[in-house]
C-alpha positions in Angstrom: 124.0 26.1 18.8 123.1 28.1 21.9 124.2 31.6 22.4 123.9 32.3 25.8 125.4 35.9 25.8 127.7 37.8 23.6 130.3 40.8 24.7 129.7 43.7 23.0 133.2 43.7 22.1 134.5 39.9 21.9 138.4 39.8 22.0 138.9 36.3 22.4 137.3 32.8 21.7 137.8 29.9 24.5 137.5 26.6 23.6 136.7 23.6 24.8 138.4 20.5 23.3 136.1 17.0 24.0 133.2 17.3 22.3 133.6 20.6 20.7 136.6 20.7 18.8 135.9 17.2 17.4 133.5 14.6 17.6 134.3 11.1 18.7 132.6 8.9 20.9 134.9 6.0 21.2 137.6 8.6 22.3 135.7 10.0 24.8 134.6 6.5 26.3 138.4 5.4 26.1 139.6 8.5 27.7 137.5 7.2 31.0 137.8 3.9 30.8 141.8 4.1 30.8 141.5 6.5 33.9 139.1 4.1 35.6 141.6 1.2 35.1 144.1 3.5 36.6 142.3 4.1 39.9 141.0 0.5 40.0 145.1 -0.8 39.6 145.6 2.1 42.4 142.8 0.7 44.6 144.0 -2.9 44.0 140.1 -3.6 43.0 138.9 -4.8 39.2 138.2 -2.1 36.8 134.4 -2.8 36.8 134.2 -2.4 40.4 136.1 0.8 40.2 133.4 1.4 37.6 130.8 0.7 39.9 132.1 3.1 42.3 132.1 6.2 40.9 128.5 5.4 39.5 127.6 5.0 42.9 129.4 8.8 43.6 127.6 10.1 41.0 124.1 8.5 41.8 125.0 10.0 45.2 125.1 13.6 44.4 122.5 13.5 42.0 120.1 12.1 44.9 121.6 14.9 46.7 120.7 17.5 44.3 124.5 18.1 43.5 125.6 19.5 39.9 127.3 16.8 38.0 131.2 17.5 38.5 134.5 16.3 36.8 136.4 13.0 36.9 139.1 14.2 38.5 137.4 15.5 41.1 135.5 12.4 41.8 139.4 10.7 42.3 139.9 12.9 45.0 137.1 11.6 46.6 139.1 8.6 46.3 142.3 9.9 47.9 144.6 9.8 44.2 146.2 13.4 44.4 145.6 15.7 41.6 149.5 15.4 40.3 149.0 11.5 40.4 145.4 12.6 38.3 147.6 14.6 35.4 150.3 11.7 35.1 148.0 8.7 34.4 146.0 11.2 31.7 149.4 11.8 30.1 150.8 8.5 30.1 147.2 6.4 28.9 146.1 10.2 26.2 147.4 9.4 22.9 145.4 12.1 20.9 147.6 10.9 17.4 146.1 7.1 18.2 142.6 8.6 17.9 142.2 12.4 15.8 143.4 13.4 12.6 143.6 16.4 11.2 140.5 18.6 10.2 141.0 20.9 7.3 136.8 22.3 7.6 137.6 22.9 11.2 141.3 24.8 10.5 139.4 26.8 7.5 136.7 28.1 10.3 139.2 28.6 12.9 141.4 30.4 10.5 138.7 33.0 9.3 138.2 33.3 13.6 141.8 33.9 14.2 141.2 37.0 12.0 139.0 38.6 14.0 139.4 37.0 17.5 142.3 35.7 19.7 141.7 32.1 19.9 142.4 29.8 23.4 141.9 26.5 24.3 140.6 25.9 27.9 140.7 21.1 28.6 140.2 19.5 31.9 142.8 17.4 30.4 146.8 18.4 31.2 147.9 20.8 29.3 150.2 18.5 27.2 147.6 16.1 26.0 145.1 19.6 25.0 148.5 20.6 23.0 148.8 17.1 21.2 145.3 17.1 20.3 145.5 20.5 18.5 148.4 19.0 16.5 146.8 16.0 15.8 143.4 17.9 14.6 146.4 20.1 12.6 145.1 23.3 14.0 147.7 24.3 16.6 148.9 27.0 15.0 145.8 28.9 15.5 145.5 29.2 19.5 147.5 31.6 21.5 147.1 29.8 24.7 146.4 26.3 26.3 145.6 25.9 29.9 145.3 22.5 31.1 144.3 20.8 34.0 148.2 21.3 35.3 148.0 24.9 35.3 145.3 25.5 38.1 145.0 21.4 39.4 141.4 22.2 39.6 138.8 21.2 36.6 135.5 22.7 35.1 133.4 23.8 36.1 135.6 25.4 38.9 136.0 29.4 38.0 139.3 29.1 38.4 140.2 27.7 34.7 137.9 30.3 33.1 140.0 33.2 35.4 143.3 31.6 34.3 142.6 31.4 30.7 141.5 35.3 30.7 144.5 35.8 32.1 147.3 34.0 30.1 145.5 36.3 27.3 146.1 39.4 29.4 142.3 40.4 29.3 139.1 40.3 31.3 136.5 37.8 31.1 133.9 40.3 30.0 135.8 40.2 26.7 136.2 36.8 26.5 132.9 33.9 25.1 133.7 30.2 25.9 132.7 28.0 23.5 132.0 24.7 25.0 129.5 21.5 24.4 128.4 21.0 27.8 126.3 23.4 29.2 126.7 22.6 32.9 131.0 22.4 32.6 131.9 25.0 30.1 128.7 27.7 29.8 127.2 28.3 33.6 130.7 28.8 34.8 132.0 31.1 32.1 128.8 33.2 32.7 129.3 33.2 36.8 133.1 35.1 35.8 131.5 37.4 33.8 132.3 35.5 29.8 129.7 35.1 27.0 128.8 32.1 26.1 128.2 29.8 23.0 127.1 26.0 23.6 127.5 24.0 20.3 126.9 20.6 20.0 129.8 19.3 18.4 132.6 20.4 15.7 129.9 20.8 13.1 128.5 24.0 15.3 131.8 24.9 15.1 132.1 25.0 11.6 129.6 27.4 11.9 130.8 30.1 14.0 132.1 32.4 11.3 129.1 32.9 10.0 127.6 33.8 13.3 130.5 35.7 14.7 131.8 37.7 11.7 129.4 40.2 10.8 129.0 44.0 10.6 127.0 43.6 14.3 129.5 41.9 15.8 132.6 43.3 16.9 136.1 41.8 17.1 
């Protein structure tokens, strides 16, 4: 775990979900591959070649000295509209096929929820971030969810970080996203003015109390 900066008065946690919130590698390479065999039935092409494609997209803006960027930006570079983007993710994300519930991670969360108001932030549709919360059984602990639906645009676009601050009514500066990926869900939050903790992976998370809740820290 990473701290990359800390309010002096931290009103609200941001989460990430992927990566953060639980930890599950067949999910995440599912959650591609079902988008990739979306675009490739779009494209009228096989899924491997649709495969090959975005590798080639990302090869490309690595050579170009680009910062890696989201998935469903890369489909717009294939001409699928950011609407057509959130319908395939809802229809092919079944969180309930692939979480269940995590009774560590809703004890930490709980003892956060105390202290902090606690948001969820996905570059997944709203919907399928709300689903996943139920399915981890910790719903009941976030105040807001902000999807991919509610700005079309994905980490690590500001705009997300912006619209999350503000479906809690507060500024960024009193806001610390919490995120796995340093690139998608730190740099960004810093650039609007958020502290920052990068974990790597729910059992981080677990941690957090510990770190957060103490006489030096306010909330």
């Amino acid at each position: 775990m990473i701290v990359s900066r800390l309010p002096r008065e931290i009103q609200a946690l941001v989460f990430d979900m992927d990566g953060t919130l639980y930890t599950h590698r067949d999910y995440f390479r599912y959650q591609e591959s079902s988008q990739v065999a979306r675009l490739a039935r779009r494209l009228d092409i096989s899924a491997a070649a649709a495969a090959d494609m975005l590798e080639e997209v990302r090869e490309a803006r690595r050579q170009a000295g680009l910062p890696k960027t989201s998935m469903a930006r890369l489909f717009l570079g294939f001409g699928i509209d950011m609407a057509t983007i959130v319908r395939w993710r809802e229809e092919e994300i079944r969180p309930a096929e692939w979480l269940d519930a995590d009774p560590r991670l809703d004890a930490s969360l709980a003892m956060l929820a105390r202290h902090y108001r606690l948001a969820l932030l996905t570059n997944n549709p709203k919907k399928v971030g709300i689903d996943s919360l139920e399915a981890l059984g910790i719903h009941s602990r976030f105040e807001a969810v902000v999807g991919l639906d509610d700005t079309f645009e994905s980490k690590p676009s500001r705009a997300p970080f912006l619209k999350v601050c503000g479906a809690l009514g507060l500024s960024p500066s009193s806001c610390v996203s919490v995120g796995d990926r340093e690139d998608v869900d730190i740099e960004p939050a810093l650039a609007v003015g958020m502290g920052a903790i990068l974990v790597n992976g729910v059992e981080d998370v677990y941690r957090l109390p510990g770190l957060l809740i103490s006489p030096g820290i306010s909330g």
